[in-house]
Every structure is written in structure tokens, then in C-alpha cells.
C-alpha positions, -999 to +999 in steps of 0.1 A: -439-390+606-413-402+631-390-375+641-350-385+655-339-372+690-309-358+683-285-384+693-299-403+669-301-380+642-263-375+649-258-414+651-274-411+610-252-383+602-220-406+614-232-433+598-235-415+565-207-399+564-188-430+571-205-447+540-196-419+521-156-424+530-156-460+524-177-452+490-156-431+476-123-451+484-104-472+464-111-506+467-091-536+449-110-567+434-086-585+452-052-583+475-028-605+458-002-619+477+024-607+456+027-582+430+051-568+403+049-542+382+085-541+368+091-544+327+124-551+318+116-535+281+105-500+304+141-497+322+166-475+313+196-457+336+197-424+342+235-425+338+255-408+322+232-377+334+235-379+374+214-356+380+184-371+360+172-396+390+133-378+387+128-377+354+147-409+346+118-424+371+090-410+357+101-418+324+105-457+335+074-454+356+055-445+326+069-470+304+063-494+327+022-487+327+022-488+295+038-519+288+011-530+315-016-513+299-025-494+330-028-456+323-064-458+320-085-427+304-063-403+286-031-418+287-009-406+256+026-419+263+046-442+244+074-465+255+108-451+250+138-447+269+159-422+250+185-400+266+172-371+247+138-372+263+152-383+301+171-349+296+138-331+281+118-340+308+144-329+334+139-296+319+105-296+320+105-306+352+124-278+367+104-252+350+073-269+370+092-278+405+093-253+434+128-255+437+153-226+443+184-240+422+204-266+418+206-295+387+179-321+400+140-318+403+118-325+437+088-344+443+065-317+426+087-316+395+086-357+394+048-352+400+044-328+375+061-344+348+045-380+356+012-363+350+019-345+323+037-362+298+013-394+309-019-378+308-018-342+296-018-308+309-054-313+327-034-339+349-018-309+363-044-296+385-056-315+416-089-325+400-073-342+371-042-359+386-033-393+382-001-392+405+004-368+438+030-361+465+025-372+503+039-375+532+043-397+558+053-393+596+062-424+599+079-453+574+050-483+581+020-456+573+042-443+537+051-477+527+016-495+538+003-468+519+025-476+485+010-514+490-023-497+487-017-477+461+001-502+437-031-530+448-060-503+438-042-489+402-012-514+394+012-484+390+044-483+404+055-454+429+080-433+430+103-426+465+123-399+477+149-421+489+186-409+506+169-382+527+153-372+500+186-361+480+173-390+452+145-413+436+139-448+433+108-466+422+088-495+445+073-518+418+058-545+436+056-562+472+059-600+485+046-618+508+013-600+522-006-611+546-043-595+561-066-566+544-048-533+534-086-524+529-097-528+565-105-495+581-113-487+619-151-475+636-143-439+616-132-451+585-097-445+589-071-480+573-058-495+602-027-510+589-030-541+602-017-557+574+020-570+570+045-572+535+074-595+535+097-573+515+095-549+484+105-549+446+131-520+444+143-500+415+170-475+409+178-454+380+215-453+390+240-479+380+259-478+403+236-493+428+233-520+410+191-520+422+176-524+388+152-547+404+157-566+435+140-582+467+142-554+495+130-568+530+104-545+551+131-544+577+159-536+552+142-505+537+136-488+565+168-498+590+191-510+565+232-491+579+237-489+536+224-453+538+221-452+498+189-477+506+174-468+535+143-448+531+148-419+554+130-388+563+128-361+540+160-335+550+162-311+518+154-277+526+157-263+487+120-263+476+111-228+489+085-219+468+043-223+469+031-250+447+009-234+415-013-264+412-027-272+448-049-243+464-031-225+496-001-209+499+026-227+516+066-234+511+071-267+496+101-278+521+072-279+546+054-302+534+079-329+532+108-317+557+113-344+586+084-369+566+091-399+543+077-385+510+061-408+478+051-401+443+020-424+444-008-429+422-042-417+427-064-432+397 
């Protein structure tokens, strides 16, 4: 038998591991060009409750897969868009956020509640989750990474938008050009992909966003601050998260990043 020198048994071990990554990532059938997600049928305000911007999301979010037939295994909800259950899953939500007060949810409450009034209390835990929280250092790696996400499970994701004081939902792109999928020598996606623009929509009337065109640009220098997706700047989520392993204060994950609600599976 043959035996490696131990370059090359390292230059195996790289080579494995690396098949392993790309194996085990999402890959689309195909890139479209364009995409949209957004269901007219799925939208509601979250007005007249202004501080319902999370759960009015995830409640659109999930009407919207639906509608699309995209929840996949498990997936229990059905399409309304009733006040009383924007407002019950508000509550919900901030009995399952790691928030310190205030009316509003964060980005664990919005995860929470996406997962389980979609998919069920298994959808809680890391293992079972169809939706999780990120963040970004920097816009191009958070929003390339949406692309990605709404390509490989055609769900819509959620953004902490205005500094992260509210939510809106990305549900679709234009204008893509290159391979979202194409990954570097270590497996890592080089971005070297490009989007004309976004499909934007906001839960609050007053913007009057309830789905529009959003340049690349515009999202992320745009002077109308109510648009522009900015770093996350709330420091109110003190507490540890109960449903990812470690101990650490939620406004650190996110403080200074540009934070998504994405889809996972």
C-alpha cells in the first residue's frame, strides 16, 4: 500500500473538507435573472398598531410562502391577515425576544415567531430552524447574501431597516448578473455577482413601500433615512438568546452590523 507524505495527506484533507462545504451548501437549479416573491393576497399594514412592524412582517412573510407554496416539510400556516393575530403574534413575540422593554420585538422575536407559527415549536431550536438572524459588517456581503437566500428557498427576508429601530421585507431582486454560487480556492462565495435593484416592502403606510423597485445604490446610500439600510444602532436586547448554545448579550451580536431575518431551508 502506498502511503501519503504528509503534504499530501494534508493536500487530501483540504480537498475533502472543501467538498464537504460546497456539499453541504445550498445550491439553486438555477440563478434567475429576476425574481419576486411578493403576493398581493399576503399583504396587510401593520397600521393602526405602530408598533407591530415584526410581527406584521412575519405574518406577511408567511402568507406570502404560502400563497407560493414554499414552506416545504412541516409548514402549518394559513393565509390570513387579521389584526387580531398581527397583535397575537406581537405578544408572542416579546415573550420569545431578548429585549429589556419597550412596545416592539427584535430580530430574535421576528425569528422566533417566523419559525414558530410557520413550522412549529421544533423550529425553535437551531437544528430545526427554517429562518435565522445574521449579521453583516458590511451592506454588499448582507444584501448579496438575501439574493442568495431568496434564489436557494424562494422565501422572502426580513430587514432590520432604520438602524435597526424597524422591519421591512426584500421580496425579490432585478437585474442579476454572474454566479451568486461561485466560491473562492477555500470555499468561501466571492460575491462577484451584481443586482440591479431590489423588490421592497413595508408594513407601514405611511411609506407608501408596499412594493416597489429599490436600486442597489438607493438602499444602501439613499439621504431618505426611513429607507436606507443602515447599521444596527439599538442597544435594548440585553439578554442571552435561549435557543442558540453560548451565552452572550443579544445587542452584540447585531450592534454596528446590518442585521436580516433570512431563510435557512
Amino acid at each position: 500500500m502506498n502511503r501519503l507524505t504528509r503534504p499530501a495527506r494534508g493536500a487530501l484533507l483540504a480537498a475533502s473538507l472543501l467538498a464537504a462545504l460546497v456539499a453541504a451548501a445550498p445550491v439553486a437549479a438555477a440563478s434567475p435573472s429576476s425574481l419576486y416573491i411578493f403576493v398581493a393576497d399576503g399583504f396587510r399594514y401593520q397600521d393602526p398598531n405602530m408598533y407591530a412592524c415584526t410581527s406584521t412582517s412575519a405574518m406577511d412573510m408567511l402568507n406570502f410562502i404560502a400563497l407560493r407554496n414554499a414552506g416545504g416539510p412541516g409548514f402549518h400556516w394559513t393565509v390570513t391577515r387579521s389584526g387580531a393575530v398581527r397583535d397575537s403574534i406581537l405578544a408572542w413575540e416579546r415573550t420569545h425576544d431578548t429585549l429589556a422593554g419597550g412596545h416592539g420585538s427584535d430580530p430574535h422575536g421576528m425569528r422566533n415567531a417566523l419559525n414558530y407559527y410557520g413550522w412549529g415549536k421544533n423550529a425553535l431550536d437551531t437544528r430545526g430552524r427554517v429562518y435565522d438572524d445574521f449579521a453583516y459588517t458590511t451592506y454588499d456581503a448582507a444584501v448579496k447574501s438575501a439574493v442568495r437566500a431568496m434564489i436557494s428557498y424562494r422565501k422572502p427576508v426580513a430587514v432590520l431597516a432604520w438602524a435597526g429601530r424597524h422591519a421591512q421585507m426584500l421580496v425579490g431582486y432585478y437585474g442579476l448578473s454572474g454566479d451568486p454560487y461561485a466560491r473562492d480556492s477555500l470555499g468561501r462565495y466571492t460575491n462577484q455577482f451584481t443586482v440591479v435593484g431590489f423588490y421592497l416592502a413595508d408594513p407601514l403606510q405611511s411609506q407608501n413601500m408596499v412594493n416597489v423597485r429599490v436600486p442597489y445604490g438607493t438602499f444602501k446610500t439613499s439621504t431618505n433615512l426611513k429607507l436606507r439600510f443602515q447599521p444596527y444602532l439599538q442597544t435594548d436586547s440585553p439578554y442571552d438568546d435561549p435557543y442558540t448554545s453560548g451565552i452572550r448579550p443579544s445587542k452584540d451580536e447585531w450592534y454596528g452590523k446590518f442585521v436580516l431575518v433570512s431563510p435557512v431551508r
